[in-house]
LUMVEXGU-393645 format. One record per residue (C-alpha): x, y, z negated; residue number from 1. Coordinates in steps of 0.001 Angstrom, whole numbers, plus 500000, padded with zeros to 6 digits. Last residue first. Layout:
<rec><px>X</px><py>Y</py><pz>Z</pz><seq>NUM</seq></rec>
...
This chain:
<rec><px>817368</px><py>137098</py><pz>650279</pz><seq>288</seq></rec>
<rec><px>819641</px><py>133829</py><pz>648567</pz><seq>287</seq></rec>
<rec><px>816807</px><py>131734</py><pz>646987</pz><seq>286</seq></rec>
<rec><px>813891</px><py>132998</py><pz>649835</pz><seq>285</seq></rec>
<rec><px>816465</px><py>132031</py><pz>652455</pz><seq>284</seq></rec>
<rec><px>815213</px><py>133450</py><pz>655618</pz><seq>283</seq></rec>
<rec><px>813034</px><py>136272</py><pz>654154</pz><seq>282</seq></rec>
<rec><px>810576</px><py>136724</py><pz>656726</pz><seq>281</seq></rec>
<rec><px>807957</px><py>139825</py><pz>657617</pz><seq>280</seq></rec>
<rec><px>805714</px><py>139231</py><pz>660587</pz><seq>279</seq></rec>
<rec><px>803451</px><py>141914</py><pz>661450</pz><seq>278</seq></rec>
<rec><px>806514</px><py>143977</py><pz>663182</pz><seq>277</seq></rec>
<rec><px>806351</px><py>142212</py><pz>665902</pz><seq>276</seq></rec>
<rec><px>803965</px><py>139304</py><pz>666444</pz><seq>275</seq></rec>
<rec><px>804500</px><py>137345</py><pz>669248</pz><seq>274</seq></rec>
<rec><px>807824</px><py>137778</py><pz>670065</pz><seq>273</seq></rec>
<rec><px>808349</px><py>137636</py><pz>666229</pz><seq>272</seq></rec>
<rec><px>806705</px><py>134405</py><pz>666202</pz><seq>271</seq></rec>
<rec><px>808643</px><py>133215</py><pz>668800</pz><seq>270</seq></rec>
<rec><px>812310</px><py>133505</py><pz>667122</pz><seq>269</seq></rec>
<rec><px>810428</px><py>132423</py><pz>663421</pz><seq>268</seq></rec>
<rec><px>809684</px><py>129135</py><pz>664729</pz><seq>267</seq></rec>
<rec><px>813279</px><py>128363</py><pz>666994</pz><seq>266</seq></rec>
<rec><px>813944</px><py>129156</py><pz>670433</pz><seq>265</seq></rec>
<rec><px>814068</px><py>126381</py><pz>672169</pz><seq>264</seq></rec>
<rec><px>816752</px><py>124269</py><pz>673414</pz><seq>263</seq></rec>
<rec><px>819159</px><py>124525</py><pz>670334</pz><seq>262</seq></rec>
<rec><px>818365</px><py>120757</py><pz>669429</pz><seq>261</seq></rec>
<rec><px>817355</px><py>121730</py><pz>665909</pz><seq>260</seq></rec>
<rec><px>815161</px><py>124961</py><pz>667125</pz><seq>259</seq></rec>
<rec><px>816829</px><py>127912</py><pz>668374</pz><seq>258</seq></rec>
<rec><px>817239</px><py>131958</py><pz>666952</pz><seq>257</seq></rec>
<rec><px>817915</px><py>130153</py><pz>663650</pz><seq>256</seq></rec>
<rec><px>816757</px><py>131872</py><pz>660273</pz><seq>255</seq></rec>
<rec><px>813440</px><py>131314</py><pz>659876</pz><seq>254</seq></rec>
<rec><px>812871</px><py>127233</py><pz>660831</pz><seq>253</seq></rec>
<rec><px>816175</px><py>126030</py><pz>659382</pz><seq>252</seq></rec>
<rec><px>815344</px><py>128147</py><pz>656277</pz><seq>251</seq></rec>
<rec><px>812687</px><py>125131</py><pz>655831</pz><seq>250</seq></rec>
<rec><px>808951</px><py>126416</py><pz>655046</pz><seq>249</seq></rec>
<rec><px>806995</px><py>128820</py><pz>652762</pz><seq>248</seq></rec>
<rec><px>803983</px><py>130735</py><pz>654516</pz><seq>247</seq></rec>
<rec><px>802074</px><py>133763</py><pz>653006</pz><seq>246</seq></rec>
<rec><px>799051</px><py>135060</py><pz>654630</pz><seq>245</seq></rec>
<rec><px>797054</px><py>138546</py><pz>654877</pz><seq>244</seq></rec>
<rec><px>793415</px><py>138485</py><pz>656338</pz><seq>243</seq></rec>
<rec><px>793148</px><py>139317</py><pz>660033</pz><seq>242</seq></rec>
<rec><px>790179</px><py>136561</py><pz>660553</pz><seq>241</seq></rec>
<rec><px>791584</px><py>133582</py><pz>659004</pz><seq>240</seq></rec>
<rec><px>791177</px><py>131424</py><pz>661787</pz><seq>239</seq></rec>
<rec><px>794247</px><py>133713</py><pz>663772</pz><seq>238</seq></rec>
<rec><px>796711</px><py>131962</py><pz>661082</pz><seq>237</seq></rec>
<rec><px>795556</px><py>128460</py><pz>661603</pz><seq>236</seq></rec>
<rec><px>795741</px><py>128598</py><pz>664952</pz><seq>235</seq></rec>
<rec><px>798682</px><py>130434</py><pz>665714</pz><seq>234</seq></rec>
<rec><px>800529</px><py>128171</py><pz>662816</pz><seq>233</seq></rec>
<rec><px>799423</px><py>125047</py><pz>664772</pz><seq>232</seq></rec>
<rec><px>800931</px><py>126788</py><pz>668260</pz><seq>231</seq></rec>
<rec><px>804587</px><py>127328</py><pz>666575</pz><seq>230</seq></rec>
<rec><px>804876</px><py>124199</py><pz>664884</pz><seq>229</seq></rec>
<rec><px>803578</px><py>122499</py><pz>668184</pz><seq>228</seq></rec>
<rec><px>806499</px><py>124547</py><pz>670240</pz><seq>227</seq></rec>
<rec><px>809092</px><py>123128</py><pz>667257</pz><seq>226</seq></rec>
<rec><px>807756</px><py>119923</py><pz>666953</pz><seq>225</seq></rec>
<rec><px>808894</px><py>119696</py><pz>670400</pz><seq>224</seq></rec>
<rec><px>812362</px><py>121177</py><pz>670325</pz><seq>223</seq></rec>
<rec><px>812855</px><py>118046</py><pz>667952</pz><seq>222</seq></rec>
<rec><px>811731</px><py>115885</py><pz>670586</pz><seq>221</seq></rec>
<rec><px>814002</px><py>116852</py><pz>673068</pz><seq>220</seq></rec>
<rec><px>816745</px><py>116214</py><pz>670209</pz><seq>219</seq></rec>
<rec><px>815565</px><py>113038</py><pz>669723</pz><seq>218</seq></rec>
<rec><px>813150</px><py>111884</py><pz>667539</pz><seq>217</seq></rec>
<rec><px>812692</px><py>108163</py><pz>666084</pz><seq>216</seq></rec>
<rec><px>812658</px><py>105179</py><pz>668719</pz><seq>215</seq></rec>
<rec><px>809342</px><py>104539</py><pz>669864</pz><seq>214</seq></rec>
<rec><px>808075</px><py>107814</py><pz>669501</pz><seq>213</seq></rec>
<rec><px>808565</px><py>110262</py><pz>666646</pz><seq>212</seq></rec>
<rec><px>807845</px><py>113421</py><pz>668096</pz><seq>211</seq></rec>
<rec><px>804805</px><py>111988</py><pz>670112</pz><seq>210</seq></rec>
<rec><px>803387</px><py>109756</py><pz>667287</pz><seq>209</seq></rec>
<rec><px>803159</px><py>113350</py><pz>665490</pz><seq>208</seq></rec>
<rec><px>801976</px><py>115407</py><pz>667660</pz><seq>207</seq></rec>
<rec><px>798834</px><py>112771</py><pz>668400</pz><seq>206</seq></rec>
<rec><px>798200</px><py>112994</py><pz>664971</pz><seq>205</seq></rec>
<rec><px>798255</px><py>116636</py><pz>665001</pz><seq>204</seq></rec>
<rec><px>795348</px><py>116533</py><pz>668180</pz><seq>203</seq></rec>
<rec><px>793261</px><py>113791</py><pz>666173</pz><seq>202</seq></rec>
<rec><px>793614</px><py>116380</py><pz>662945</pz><seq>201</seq></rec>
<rec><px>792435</px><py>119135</py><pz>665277</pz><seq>200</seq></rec>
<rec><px>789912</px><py>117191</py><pz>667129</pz><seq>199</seq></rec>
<rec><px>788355</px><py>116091</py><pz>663865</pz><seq>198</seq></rec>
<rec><px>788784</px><py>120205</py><pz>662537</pz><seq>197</seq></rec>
<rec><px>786851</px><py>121153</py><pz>665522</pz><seq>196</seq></rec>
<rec><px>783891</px><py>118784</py><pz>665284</pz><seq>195</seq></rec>
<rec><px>783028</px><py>115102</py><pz>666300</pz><seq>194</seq></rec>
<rec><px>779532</px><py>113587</py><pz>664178</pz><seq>193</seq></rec>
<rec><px>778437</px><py>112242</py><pz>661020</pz><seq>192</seq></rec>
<rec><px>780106</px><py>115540</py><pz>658876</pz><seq>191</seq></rec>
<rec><px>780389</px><py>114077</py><pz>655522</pz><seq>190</seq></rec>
<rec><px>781363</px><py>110184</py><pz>656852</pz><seq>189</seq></rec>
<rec><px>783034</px><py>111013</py><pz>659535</pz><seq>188</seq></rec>
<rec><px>785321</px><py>113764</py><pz>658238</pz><seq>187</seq></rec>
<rec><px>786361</px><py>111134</py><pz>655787</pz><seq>186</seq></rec>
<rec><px>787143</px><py>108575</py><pz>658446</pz><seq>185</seq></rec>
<rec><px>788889</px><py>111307</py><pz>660246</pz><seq>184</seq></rec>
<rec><px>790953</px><py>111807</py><pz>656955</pz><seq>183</seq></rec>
<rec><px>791908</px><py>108148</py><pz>656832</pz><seq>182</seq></rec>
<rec><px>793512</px><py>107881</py><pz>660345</pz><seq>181</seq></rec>
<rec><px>795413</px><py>111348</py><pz>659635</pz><seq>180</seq></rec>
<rec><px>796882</px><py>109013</py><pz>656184</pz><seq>179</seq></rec>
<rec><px>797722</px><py>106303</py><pz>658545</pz><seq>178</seq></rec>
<rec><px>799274</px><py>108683</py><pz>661144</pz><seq>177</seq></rec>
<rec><px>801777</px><py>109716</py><pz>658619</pz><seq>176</seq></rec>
<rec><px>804354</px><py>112810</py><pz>660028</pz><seq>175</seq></rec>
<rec><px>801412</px><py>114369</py><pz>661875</pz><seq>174</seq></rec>
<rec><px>802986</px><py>117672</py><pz>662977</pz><seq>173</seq></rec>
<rec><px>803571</px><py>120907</py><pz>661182</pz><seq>172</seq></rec>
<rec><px>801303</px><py>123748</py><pz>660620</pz><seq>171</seq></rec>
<rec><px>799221</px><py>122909</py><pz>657112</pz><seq>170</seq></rec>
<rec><px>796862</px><py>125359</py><pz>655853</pz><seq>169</seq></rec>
<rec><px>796386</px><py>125522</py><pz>651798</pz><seq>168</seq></rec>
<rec><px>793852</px><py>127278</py><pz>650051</pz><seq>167</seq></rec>
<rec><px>794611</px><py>129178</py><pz>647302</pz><seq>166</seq></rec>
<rec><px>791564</px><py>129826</py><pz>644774</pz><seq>165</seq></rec>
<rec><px>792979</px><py>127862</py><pz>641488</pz><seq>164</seq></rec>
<rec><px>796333</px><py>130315</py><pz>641159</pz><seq>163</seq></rec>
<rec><px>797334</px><py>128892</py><pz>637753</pz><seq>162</seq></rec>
<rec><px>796421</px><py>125436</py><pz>637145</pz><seq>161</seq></rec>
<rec><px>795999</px><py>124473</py><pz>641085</pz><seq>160</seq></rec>
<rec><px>799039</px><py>126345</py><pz>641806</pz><seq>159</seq></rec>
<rec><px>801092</px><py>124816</py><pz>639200</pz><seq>158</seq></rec>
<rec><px>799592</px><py>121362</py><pz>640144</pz><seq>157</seq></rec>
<rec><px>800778</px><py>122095</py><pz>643870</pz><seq>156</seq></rec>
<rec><px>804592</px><py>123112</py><pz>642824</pz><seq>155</seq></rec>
<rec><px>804952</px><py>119815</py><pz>640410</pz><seq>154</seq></rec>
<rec><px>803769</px><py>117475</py><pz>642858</pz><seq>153</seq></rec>
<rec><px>806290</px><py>119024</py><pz>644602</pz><seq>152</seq></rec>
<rec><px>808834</px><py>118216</py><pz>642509</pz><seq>151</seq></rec>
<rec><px>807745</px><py>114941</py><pz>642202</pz><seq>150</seq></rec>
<rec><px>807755</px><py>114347</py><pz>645785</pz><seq>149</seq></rec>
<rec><px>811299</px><py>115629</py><pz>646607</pz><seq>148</seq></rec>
<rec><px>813697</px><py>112546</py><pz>647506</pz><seq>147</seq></rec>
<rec><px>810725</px><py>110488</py><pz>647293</pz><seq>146</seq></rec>
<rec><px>809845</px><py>111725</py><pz>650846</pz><seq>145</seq></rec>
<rec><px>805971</px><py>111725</py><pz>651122</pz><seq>144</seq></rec>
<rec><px>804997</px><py>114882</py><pz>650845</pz><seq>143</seq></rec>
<rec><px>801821</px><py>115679</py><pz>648728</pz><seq>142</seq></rec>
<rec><px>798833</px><py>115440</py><pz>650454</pz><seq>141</seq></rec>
<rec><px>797328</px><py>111694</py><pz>649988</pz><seq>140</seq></rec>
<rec><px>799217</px><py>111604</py><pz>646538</pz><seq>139</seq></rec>
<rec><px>797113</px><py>114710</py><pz>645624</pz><seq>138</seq></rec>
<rec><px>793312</px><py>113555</py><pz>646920</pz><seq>137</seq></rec>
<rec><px>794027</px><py>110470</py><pz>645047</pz><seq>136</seq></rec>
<rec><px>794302</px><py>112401</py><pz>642143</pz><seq>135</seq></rec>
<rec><px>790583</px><py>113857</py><pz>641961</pz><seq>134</seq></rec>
<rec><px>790606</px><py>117613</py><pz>641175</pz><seq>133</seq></rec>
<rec><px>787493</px><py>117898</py><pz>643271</pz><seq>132</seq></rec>
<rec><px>788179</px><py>121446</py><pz>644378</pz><seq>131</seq></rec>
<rec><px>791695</px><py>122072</py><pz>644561</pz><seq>130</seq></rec>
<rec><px>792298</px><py>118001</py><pz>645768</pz><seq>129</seq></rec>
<rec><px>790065</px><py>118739</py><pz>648359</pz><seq>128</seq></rec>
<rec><px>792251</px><py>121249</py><pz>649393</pz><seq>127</seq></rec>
<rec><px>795325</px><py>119295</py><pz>648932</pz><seq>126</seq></rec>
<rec><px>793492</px><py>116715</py><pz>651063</pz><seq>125</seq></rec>
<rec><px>792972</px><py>119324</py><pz>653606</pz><seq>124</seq></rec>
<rec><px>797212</px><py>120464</py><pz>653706</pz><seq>123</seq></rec>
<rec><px>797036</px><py>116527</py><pz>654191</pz><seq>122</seq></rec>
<rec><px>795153</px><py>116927</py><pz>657430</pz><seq>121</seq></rec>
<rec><px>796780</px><py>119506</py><pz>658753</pz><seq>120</seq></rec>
<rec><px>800462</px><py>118378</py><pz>658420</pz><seq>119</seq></rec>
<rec><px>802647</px><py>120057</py><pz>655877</pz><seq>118</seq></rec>
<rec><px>805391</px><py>122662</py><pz>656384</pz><seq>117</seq></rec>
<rec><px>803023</px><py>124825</py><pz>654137</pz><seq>116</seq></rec>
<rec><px>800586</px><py>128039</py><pz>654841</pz><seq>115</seq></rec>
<rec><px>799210</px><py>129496</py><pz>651807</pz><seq>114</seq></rec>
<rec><px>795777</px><py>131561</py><pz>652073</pz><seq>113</seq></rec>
<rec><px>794556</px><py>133142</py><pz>649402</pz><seq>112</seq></rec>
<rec><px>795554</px><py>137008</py><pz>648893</pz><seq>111</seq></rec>
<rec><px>794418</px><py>139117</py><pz>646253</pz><seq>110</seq></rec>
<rec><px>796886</px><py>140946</py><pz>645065</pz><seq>109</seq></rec>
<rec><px>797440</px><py>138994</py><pz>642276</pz><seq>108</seq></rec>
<rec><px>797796</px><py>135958</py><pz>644281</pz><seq>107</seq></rec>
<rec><px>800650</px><py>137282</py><pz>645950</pz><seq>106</seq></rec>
<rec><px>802499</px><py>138178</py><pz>642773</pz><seq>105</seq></rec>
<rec><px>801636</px><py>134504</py><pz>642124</pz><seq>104</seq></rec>
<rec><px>802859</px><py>133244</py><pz>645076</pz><seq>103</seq></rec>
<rec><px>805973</px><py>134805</py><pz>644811</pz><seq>102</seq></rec>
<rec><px>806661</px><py>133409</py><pz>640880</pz><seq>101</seq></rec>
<rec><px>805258</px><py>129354</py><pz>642289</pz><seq>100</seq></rec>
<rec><px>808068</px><py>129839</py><pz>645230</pz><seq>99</seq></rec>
<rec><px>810306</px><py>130828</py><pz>642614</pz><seq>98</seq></rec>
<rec><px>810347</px><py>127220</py><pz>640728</pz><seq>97</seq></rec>
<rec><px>809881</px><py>125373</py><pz>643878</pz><seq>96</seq></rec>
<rec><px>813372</px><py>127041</py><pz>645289</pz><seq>95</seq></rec>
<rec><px>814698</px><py>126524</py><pz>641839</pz><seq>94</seq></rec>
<rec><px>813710</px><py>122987</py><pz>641763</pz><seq>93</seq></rec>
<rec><px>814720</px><py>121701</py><pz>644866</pz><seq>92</seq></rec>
<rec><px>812536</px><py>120066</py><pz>647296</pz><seq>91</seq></rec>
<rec><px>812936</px><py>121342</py><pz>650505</pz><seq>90</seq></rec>
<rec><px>815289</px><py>123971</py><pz>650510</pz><seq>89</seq></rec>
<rec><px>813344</px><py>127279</py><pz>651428</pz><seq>88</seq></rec>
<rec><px>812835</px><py>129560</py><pz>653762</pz><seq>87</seq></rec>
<rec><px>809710</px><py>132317</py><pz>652854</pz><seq>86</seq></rec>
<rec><px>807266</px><py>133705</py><pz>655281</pz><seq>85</seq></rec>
<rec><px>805048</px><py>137101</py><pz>654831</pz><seq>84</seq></rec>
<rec><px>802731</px><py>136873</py><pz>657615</pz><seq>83</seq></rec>
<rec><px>800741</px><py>140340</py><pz>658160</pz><seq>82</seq></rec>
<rec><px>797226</px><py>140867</py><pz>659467</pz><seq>81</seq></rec>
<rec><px>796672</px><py>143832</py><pz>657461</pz><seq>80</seq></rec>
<rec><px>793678</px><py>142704</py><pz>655602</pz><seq>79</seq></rec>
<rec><px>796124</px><py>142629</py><pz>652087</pz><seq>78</seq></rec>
<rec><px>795931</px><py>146369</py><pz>651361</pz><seq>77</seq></rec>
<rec><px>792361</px><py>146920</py><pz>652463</pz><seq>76</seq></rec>
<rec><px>791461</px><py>144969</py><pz>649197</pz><seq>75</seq></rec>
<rec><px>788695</px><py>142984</py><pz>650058</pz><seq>74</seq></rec>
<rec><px>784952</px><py>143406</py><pz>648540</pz><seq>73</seq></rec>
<rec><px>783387</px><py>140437</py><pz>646477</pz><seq>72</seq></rec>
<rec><px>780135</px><py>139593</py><pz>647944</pz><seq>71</seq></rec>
<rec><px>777435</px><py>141220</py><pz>645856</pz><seq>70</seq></rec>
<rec><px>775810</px><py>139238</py><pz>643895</pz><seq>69</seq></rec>
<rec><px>772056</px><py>138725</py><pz>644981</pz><seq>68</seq></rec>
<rec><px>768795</px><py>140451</py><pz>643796</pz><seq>67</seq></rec>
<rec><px>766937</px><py>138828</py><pz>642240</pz><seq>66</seq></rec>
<rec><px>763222</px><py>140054</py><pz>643540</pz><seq>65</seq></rec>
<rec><px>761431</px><py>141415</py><pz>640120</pz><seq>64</seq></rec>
<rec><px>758891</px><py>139946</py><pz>638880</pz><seq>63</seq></rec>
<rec><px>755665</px><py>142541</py><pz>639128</pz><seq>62</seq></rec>
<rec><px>755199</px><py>144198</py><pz>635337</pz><seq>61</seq></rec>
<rec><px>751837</px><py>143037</py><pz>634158</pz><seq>60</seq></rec>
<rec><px>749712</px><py>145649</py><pz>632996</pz><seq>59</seq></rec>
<rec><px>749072</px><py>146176</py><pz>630055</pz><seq>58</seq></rec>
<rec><px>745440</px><py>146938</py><pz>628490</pz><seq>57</seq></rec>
<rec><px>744987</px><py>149597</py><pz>626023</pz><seq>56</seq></rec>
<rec><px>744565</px><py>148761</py><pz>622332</pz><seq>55</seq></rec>
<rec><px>741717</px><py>150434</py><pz>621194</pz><seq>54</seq></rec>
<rec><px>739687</px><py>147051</py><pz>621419</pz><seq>53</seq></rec>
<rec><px>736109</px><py>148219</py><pz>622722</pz><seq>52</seq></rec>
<rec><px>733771</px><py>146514</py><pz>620346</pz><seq>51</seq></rec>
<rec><px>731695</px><py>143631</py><pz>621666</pz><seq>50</seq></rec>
<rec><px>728538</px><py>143773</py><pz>622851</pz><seq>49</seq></rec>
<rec><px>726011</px><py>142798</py><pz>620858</pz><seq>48</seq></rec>
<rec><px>724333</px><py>140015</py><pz>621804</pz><seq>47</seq></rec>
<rec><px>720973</px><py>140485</py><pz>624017</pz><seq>46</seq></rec>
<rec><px>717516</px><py>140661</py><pz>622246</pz><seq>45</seq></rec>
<rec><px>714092</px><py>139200</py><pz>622967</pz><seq>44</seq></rec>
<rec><px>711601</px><py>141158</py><pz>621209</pz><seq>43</seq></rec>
<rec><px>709347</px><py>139230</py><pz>618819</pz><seq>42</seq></rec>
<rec><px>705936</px><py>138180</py><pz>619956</pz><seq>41</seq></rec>
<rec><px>703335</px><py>140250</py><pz>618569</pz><seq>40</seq></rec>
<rec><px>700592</px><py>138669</py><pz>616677</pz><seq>39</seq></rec>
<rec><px>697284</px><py>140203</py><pz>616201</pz><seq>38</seq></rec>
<rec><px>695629</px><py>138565</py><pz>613514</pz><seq>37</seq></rec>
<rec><px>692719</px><py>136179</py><pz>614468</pz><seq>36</seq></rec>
<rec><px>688945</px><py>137145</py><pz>613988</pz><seq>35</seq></rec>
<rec><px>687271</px><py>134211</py><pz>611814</pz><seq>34</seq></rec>
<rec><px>684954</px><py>132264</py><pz>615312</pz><seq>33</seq></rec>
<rec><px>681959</px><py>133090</py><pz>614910</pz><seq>32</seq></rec>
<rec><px>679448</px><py>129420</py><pz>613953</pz><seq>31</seq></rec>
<rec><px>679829</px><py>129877</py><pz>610199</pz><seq>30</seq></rec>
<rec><px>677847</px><py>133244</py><pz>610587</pz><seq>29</seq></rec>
<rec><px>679025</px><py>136459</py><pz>608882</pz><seq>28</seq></rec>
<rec><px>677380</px><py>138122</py><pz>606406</pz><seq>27</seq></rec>
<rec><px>678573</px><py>141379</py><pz>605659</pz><seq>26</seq></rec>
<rec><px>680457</px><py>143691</py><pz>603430</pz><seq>25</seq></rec>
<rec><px>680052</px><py>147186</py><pz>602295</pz><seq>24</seq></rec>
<rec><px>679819</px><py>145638</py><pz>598715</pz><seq>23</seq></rec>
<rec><px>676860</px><py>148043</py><pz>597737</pz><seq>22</seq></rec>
<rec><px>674967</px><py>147169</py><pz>600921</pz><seq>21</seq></rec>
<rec><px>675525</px><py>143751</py><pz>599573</pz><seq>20</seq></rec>
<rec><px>674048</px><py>144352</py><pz>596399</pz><seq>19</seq></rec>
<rec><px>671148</px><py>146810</py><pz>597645</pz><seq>18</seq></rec>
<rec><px>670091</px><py>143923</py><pz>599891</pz><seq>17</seq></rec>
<rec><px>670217</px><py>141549</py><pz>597164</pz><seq>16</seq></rec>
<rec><px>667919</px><py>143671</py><pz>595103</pz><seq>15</seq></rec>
<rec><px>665541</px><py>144040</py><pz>597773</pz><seq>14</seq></rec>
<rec><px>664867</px><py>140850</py><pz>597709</pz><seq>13</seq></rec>
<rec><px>664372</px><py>139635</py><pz>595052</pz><seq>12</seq></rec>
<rec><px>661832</px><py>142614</py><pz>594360</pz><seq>11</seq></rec>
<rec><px>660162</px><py>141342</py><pz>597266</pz><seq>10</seq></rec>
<rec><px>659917</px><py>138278</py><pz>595678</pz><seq>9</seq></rec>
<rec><px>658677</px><py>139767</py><pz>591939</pz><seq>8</seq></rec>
<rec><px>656016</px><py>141540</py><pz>593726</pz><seq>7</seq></rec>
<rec><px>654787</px><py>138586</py><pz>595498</pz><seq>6</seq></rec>
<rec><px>654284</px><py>136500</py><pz>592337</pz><seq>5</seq></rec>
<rec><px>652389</px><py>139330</py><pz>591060</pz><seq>4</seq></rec>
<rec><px>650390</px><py>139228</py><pz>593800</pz><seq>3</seq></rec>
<rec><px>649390</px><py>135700</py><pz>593345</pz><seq>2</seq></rec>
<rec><px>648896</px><py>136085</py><pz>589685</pz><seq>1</seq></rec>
């Protein structure tokens, strides 16, 4: 029995053995560890890039420098360094009325500068009266006579409607030291110190109280203003560099060889000396 017993154990056995040979597997022990899976770790990856655009880049243009205006040229025809003067009546309407019709051919030509029987300083209120068009500025410049101040109050707002770029230079002497008074003050209080035109206007004034005096000109006094009409105009006219002018004042000053008194020769007399041919003059600009 004992071996039989055996038998049937080895038997057992060897039947297991030939089932798990038969299952190519094995046994393996609790105590090993289960082999782990290979794991790779994924592949970082940078973004795409992006597409090209097919659209080509521009270039930005450089701003471009502005470039200034040019300055207006000058017609040759009117940088001749000539005076063109014109006697008048003071005052009266036909005389004002063809004054405004020469200046206006004049204007069309190009020419700017109008020289008046005026004193300096209120030929530069007329000015500022051009630019600012403030009315004060007018009754501060206009002549003062009432006689003939609404006539020419009439004249300068023609020019200032029609002919906007004259500017006005005044030759005579101070007539109204008040008003010469004010105009420094002005000058004062845009320039804040003494220039040329101050002296000039304190120089006119001075004129003036001179030819009137104590008790009203007399007839040395009128050959006076004469000599200071004379030098004013100089100055005024050489200041404008060789550029064309036109002048209206009193016949008496163009057509008489003397002045008032008849102990100087008169305006026109010593231009001419000075001048020559330069100086054109139509005595009587009403009766050429």
């Amino acid at each position: 029995m004992k071996n039989l017993f055996k038998v049937m154990v080895y038997f057992g056995l060897f039947a297991c053995i030939l089932l798990l040979s038969s299952c190519g597997g094995t046994i393996q022990s609790n105590n090993e560890p289960a082999p782990s899976q290979a794991t790779t770790a994924p592949e970082e990856t940078s973004a795409p890039e992006p597409a090209p655009d097919p659209t080509p880049a521009l270039t930005p243009e450089p701003t471009p420098t502005p470039t200034p205006e040019p300055t207006p040229e000058i017609d040759p025809e009117i940088c001749q360094g000539r005076m063109f003067l014109y006697g008048e009546q003071h005052g009266q309407d036909r005389y004002v009325n063809r004054e405004l019709e020469i200046w206006g051919s004049y204007y069309e030509k190009g020419m700017r500068h109008l020289f008046v029987e005026l004193p300096c300083y209120e030929a530069a209120y007329l000015n500022l009266w051009m630019q600012k068009g403030d009315e004060k500025y007018l009754d501060l410049g206009a002549p003062k006579n009432e006689a003939y101040l609404e006539a020419y109050k009439y004249f300068y707002s023609s020019i200032r409607e029609q002919y906007p770029e004259t500017v006005f230079h005044g030759t005579d002497v101070g007539h109204d030291p008040e008003i010469g008074h004010q105009y420094h003050l002005y000058l004062q209080g845009v320039e804040r110190r003494v220039t040329d035109e101050y002296r000039k206007v304190q120089r006119v004034i001075e004129q003036g109280i001179l030819f009137y005096g104590e008790r009203g000109p007399a007839d040395d006094d009128w050959a006076f203003r004469e000599n200071c009409m004379v030098s004013n105009f100089v100055e005024e006219f050489e200041a404008c560099g060789g550029l064309d002018i036109v002048g209206f004042y009193g016949s008496r000053h163009l057509s008489a060889e003397t002045d008032v008194s008849g102990t100087v020769p008169s305006m026109v007399a010593q231009l001419q000396e000075k001048y020559g041919e330069k100086l054109i003059v139509v005595p009587d600009l009403c009766n050429p």
